[in-house]
NUGU-974618 format. One record per residue (C-alpha): residue number from 1; residue in one letter; x, y, z. Coordinates in steps of 0.2 Angstrom, whole numbers, plus 5000, padded with zeros to 4 digits. Each point is the difference from the previous one (the first is absolute). Example, Ala and Ser with C-alpha at 12.3 -4.5 7.8 and 13.67 -1.06 7.14 Angstrom:
residues 2
 resi resn    u    v    w
    1    a 5062 4978 5039
    2    s 5006 5017 4997
***
This chain:
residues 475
 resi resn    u    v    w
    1    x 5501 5805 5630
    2    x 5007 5017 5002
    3    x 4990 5015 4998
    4    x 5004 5020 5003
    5    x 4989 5012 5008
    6    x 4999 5008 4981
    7    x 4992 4982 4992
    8    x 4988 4998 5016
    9    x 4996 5017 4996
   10    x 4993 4995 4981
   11    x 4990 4985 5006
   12    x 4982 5000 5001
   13    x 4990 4997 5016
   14    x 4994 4986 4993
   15    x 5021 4992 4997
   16    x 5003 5006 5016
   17    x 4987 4990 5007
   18    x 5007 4987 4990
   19    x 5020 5002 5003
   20    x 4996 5002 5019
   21    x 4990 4982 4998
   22    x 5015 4991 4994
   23    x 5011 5006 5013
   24    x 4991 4996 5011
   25    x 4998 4982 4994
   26    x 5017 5000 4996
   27    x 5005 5002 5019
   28    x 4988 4987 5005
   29    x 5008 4987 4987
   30    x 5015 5004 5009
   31    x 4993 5000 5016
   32    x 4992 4981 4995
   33    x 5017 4994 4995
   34    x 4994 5000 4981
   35    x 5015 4999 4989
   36    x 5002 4996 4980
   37    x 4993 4983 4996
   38    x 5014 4996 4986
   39    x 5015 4994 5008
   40    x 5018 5001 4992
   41    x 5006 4983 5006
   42    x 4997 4985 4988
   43    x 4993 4987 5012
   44    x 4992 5011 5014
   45    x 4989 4993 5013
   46    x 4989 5015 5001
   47    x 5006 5001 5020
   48    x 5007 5019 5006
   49    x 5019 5002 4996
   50    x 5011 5014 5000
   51    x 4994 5012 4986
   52    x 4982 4992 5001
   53    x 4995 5000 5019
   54    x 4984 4996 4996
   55    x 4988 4985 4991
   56    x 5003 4999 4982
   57    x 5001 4988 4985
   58    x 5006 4985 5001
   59    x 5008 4994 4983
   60    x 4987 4988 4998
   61    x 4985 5015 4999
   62    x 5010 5011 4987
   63    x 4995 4997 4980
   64    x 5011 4990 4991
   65    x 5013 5008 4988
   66    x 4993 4996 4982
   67    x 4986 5003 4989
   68    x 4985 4989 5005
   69    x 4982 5003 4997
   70    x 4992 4992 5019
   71    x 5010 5000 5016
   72    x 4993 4988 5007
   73    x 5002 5000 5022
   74    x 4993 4982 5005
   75    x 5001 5001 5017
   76    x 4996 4994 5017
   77    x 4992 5011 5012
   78    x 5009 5013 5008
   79    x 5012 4999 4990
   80    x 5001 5020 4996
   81    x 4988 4996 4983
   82    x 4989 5018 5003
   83    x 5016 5009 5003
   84    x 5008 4994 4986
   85    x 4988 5003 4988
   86    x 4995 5018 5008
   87    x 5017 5007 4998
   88    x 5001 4994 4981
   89    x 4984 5009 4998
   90    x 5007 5015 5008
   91    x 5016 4999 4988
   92    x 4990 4998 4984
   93    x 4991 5015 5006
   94    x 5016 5010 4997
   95    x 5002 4997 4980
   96    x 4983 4991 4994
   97    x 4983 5009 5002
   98    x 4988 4989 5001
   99    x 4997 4984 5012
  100    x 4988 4988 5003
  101    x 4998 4993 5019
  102    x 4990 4985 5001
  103    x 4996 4990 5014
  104    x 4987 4987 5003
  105    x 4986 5011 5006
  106    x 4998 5017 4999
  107    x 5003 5002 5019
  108    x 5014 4987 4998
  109    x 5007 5015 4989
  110    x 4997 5016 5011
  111    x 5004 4991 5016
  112    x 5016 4992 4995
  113    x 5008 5006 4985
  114    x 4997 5017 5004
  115    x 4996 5005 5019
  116    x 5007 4984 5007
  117    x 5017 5000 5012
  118    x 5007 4994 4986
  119    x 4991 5007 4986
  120    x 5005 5015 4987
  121    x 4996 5016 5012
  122    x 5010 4993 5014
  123    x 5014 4996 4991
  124    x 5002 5014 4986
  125    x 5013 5014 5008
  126    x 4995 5016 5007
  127    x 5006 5009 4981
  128    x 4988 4990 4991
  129    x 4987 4992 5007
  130    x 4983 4999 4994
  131    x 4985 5007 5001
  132    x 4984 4990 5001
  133    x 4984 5004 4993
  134    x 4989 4985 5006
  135    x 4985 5006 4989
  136    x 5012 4999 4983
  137    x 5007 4983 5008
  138    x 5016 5011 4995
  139    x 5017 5004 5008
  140    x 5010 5016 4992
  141    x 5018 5003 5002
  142    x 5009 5018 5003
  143    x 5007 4995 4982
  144    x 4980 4998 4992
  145    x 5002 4979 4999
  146    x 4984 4991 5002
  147    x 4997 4983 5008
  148    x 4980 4993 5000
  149    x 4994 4991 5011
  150    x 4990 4983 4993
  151    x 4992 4984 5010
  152    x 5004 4985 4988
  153    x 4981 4995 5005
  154    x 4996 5013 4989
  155    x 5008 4993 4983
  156    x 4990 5012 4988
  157    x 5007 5016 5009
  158    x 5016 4995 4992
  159    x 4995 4998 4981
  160    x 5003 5018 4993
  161    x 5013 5007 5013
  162    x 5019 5004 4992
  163    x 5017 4997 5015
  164    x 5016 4998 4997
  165    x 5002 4989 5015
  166    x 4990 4992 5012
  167    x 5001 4991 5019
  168    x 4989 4986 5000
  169    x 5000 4995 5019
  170    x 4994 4981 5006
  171    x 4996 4994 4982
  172    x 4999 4982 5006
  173    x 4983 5007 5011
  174    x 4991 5009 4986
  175    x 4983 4993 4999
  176    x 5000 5004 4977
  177    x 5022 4997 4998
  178    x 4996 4996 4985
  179    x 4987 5015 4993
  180    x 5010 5013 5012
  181    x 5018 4996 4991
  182    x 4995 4998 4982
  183    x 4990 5017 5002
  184    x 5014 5008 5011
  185    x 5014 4992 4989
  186    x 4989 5009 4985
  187    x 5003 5017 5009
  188    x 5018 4997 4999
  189    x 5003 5009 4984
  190    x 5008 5017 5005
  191    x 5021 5006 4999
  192    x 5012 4990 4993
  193    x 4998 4984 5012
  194    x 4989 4997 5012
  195    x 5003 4992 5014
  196    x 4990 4989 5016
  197    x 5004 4997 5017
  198    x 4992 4985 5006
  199    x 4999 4998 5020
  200    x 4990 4985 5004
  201    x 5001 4983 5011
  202    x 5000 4986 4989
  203    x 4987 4988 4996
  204    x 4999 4987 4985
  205    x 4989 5011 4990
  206    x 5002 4996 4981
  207    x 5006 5019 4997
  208    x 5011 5002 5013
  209    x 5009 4981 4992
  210    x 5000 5009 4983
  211    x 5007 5016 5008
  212    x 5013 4992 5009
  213    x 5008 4990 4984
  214    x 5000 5014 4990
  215    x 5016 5005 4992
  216    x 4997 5020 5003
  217    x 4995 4997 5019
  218    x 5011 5002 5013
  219    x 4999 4992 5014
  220    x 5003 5004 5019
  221    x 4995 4987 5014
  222    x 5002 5002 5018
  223    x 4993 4991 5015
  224    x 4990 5008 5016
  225    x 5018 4999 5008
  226    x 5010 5010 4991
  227    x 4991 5016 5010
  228    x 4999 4990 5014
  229    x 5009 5014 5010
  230    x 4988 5015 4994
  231    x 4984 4989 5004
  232    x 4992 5001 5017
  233    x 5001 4986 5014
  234    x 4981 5000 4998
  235    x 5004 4996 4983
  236    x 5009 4987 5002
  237    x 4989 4994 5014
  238    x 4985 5000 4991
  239    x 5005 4998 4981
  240    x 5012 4988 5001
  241    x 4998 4990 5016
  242    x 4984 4994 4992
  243    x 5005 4998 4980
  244    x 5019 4993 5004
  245    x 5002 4980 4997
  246    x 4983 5001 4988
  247    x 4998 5000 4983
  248    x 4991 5013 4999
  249    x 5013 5009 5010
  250    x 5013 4994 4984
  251    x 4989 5011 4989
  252    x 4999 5015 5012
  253    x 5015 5000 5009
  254    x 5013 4993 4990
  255    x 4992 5005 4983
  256    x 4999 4983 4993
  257    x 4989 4999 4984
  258    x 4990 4983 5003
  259    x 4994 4991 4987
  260    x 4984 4987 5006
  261    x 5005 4992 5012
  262    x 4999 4979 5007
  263    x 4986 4997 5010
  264    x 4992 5018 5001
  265    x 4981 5000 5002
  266    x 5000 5011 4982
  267    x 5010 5000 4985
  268    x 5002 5018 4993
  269    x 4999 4999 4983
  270    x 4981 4992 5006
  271    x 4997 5019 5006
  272    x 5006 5009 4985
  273    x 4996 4988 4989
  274    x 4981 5002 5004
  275    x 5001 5020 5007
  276    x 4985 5014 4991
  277    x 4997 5016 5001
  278    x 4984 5007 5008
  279    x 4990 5001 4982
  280    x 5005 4980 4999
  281    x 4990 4995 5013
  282    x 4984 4993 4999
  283    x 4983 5002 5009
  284    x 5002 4995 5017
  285    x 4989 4988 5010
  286    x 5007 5003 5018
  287    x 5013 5011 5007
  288    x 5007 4996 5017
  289    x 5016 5007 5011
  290    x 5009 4987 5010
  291    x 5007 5005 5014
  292    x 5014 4993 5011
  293    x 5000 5010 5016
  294    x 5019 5005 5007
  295    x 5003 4988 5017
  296    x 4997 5015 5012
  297    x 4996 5011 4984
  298    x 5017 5011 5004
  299    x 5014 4990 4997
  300    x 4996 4991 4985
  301    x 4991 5004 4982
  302    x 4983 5000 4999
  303    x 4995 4991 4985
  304    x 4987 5009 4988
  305    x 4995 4994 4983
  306    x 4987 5003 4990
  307    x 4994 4987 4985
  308    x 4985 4998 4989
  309    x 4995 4982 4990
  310    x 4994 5004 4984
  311    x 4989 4992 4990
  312    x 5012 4989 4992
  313    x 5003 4993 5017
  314    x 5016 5007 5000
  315    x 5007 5012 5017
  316    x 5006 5017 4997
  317    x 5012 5007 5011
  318    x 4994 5018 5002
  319    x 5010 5009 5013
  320    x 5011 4994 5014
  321    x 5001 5016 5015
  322    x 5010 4989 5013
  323    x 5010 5011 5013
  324    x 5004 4999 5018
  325    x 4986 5009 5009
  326    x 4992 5001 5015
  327    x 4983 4991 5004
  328    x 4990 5013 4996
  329    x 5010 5007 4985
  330    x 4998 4981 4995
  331    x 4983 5001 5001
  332    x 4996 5016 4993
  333    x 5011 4994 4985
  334    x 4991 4985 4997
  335    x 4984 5008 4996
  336    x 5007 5014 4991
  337    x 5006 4989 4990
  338    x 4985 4989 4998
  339    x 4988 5015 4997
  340    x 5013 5008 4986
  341    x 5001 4982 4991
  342    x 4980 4995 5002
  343    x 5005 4986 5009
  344    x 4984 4990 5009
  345    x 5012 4989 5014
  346    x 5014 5004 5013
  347    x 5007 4982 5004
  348    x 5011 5003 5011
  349    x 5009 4984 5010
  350    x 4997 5000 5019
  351    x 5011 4986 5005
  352    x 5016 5002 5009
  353    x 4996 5009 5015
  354    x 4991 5015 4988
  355    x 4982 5000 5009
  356    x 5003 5019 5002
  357    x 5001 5004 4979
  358    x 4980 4996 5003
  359    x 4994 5012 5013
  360    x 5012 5016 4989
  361    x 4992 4993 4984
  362    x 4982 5001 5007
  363    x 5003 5019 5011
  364    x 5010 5009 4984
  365    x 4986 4994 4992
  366    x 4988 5008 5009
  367    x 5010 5016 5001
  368    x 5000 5000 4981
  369    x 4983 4998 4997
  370    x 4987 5007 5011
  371    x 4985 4991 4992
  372    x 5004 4985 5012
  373    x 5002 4987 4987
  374    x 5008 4984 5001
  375    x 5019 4998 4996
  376    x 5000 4989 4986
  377    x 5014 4990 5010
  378    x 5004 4981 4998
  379    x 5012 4992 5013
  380    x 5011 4986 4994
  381    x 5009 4986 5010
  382    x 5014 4993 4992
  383    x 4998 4982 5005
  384    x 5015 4994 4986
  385    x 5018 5004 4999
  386    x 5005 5015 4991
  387    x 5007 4988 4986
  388    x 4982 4992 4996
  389    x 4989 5014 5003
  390    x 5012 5010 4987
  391    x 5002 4986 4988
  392    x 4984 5000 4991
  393    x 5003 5019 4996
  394    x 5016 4995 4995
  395    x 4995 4988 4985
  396    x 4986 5014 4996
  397    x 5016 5010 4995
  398    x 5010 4986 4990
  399    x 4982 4997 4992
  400    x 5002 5020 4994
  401    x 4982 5001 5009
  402    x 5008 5016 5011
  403    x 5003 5016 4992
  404    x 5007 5015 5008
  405    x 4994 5018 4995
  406    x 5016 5006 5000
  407    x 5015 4999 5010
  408    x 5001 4996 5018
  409    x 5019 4998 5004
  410    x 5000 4996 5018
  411    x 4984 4987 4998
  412    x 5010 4994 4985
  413    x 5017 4998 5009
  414    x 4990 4991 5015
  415    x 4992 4987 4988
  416    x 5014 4997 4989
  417    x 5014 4998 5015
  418    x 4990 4991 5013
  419    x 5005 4982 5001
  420    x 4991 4990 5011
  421    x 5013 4986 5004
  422    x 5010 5015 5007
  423    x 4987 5007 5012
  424    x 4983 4989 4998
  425    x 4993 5010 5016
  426    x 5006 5019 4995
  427    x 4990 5005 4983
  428    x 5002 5020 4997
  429    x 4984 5011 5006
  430    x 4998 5005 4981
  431    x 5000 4983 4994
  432    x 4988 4995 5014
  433    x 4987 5014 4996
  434    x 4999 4996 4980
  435    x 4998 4980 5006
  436    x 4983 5004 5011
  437    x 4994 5010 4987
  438    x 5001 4986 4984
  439    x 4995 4987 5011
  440    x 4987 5008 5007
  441    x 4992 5001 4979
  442    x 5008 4982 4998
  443    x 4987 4994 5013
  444    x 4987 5014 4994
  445    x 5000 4994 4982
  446    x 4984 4995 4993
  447    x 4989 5012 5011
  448    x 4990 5013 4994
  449    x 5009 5011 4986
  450    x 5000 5019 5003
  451    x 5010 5007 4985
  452    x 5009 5014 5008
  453    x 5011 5012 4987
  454    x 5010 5007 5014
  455    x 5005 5016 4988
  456    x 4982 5002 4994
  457    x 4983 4993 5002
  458    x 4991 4985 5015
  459    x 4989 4988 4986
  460    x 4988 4987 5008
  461    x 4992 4992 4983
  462    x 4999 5010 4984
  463    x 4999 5015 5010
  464    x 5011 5013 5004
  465    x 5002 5014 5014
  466    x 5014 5013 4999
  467    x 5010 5001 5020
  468    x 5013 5007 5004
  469    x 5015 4990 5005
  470    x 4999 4995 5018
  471    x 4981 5002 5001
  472    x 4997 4981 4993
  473    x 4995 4986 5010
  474    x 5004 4983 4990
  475    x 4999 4985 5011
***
């Protein structure tokens, strides 16, 4: 940019507010190291060479040279996915006006796609990057382009909008895929070809099959260790320390689609075959969250999920908040979630050396609720193997009498990959927590019915009371 003392002299304040901005990003790109992300060599490895001294594309994380519909990136982690699809946005930016940014949630969205380290703002350069306008769900460029801003939970938000293009981030994790792509493909009607950018780990979903056999998708696959050299040691310590050699590890880190696989405690086509949305499901009985505390609750998962038996005895996976926590994150956690799903039970296994998930159940309790009632708590010890006591809730999914509300990918992944010939003594935390919750209504079955509509009304009888969710109490 070069300007004389005569053109600062015509600016406004306002664009000289503006011009004295982008220099002064400009220098701190350079500063960073920041250079184009296009590279002119053919096969380039993304790593700093003479004319690029810093990170860039690797050849593999450029679009590929013809006129296809979906881009599809199946990729492991790390493999660059966010960037890849943040810098394509950023291009599109520069000739189409509208986009569309879809992730799995709305904060998925906002806190990857746009403000993440390798989202949209830090990426775009100082001469044109976006503004953002959180309460629009908008970003502007200097040149008027729009992108939105959409959570594919949200598949109605999508039915009316018009883009020309559109990044759909973890595709494979939306809870809708189906509803949020045939709305979001539906919005796709604007220049003379639009186009989507598909960033997303694979998983056997039925879309993301169809997807990848299409004729007018192309198709990038990497593995987790083709950026091994950008990703952290912790990383590498954390990530793939614990997924490398496992099968689920082929799906995350080497970007494997599996099919079902021999000797998994689940099938997958017995989840989607039997999956409904919230409206589906039926008057519930009992709602419990299983829990399966982490072994020091730090290291580890803590496994959270909540599920409800309806009145067709059939369980309904309704939420699944598993994360590594602390004790008392743990235990604050569980009964949020059992408050915000109307749950009557906490079970909650106590084997293993876990006496302590107990004593944090009971005192978060008490700080939660200063009336001085009783935690509704039920410890469990898991006299069996992890095979048998898992097995009965296995045949409840091959008999279709489980049903999730939804998508839980990681739950999903843990069910469907989890062999226990491999590791009869290691069954994932998740898994564990939806286990102690279906067992606990397997041995429940028969008692007094409490129909509980956990998106409406408590019924005891013919009668109804209107409570809000969270306030029930079914046993």
């Amino acid at each position: 940019m070069n300007f004389s003392r005569a053109d600062l002299a015509k600016l406004s304040p306002a664009d000289l507010a503006r011009l004295e901005s982008i220099v002064e990003q400009t220098i701190q790109d350079v500063d960073s190291g920041r250079v184009p992300w296009r590279c002119d060599r053919t096969h380039c490895d993304g790593r700093p060479h003479p004319g690029r001294n810093g990170p860039h594309a690797r050849a593999a994380q450029l679009p590929p040279d013809w006129e296809w519909d979906v881009w599809m990136a199946l990729a492991g982690r790390g493999f660059g996915k966010t960037r890849l699809g943040a810098e394509w946005s950023i291009e599109k930016a520069r000739t189409q006006e509208r986009g569309a940014l879809i992730g799995p949630t709305a904060a998925d969205t906002r806190d990857i796609l746009v403000q993440g380290e390798s989202g949209i703002l830090a990426c775009a350069p100082a001469t044109f990057r976006p503004v953002y306008n959180p309460s629009k769900r908008q970003l502007t460029y200097p040149n008027g382009a729009i992108q939105t801003l959409y959570s594919a939970d949200e598949p109605n938000r999508l039915r009316g909008p018009q883009h020309h293009y559109g990044w759909f981030d973890e595709m494979a994790a939306w809870r809708y895929i189906q509803e949020a792509w045939d709305m979001a493909q539906l919005g796709m009607r604007l220049g003379a070809h639009p186009q989507i950018c598909v960033t997303t780990t694979p998983r056997p979903l039925k879309l993301i099959k169809q997807l990848v056999k299409d004729e007018r998708t192309a198709l990038t696959k990497g593995t987790t260790y083709d950026n091994l050299h950008n990703l952290a040691a912790t990383f590498q310590r954390a990530v793939i320390s614990k997924y490398e050699g496992t099968t689920l590890g082929r799906q995350e880190l080497d970007a494997e689609v599996l099919e079902d696989l021999p000797g998994a405690l689940v099938a997958r086509r017995h989840i989607d075959e039997n999956r409904v949305r919230p409206e589906a499901v039926p008057e519930l009985i009992r709602i419990t969250v299983g829990m399966d505390p982490a072994g020091t609750g730090q290291g580890d998962e803590t496994g959270l999920v909540a599920v409800g038996r309806g009145i067709d005895k059939h369980d309904y996976v309704l939420s699944d908040v598993s994360e590594k926590m602390t004790p008392d994150q743990a235990a604050r956690k569980a009964w949020t979630l059992l408050e915000s799903v109307g749950a009557s039970l906490l079970v909650v296994e106590d084997n293993g050396g876990k006496d302590w998930i107990e004593l944090v159940l009971r005192r978060v309790w008490q700080d939660m609720h200063a009336d001085g009632s009783t935690p509704p708590l039920r410890r469990v010890n898991a006299s069996q193997g992890k095979r048998l006591r898992a097995q009965p809730v296995a045949m409840r999914y091959e008999q279709g009498r489980v049903h999730h509300v939804g998508s839980f990918p990681d739950l999903e992944d843990q069910l469907t990959t989890w062999i226990p010939e491999e590791d009869p003594t290691g069954s994932p935390d998740r898994l564990d927590a939806l286990v102690h919750a279906v067992a606990h209504h397997m041995r429940r079955d028969g008692g007094e019915a409490v129909a509980v509509n956990p998106y409406g009304a408590v019924r005891r009888g013919t009668s109804a009371t209107v409570i809000p969710l969270g306030r029930g109490r079914a046993s």
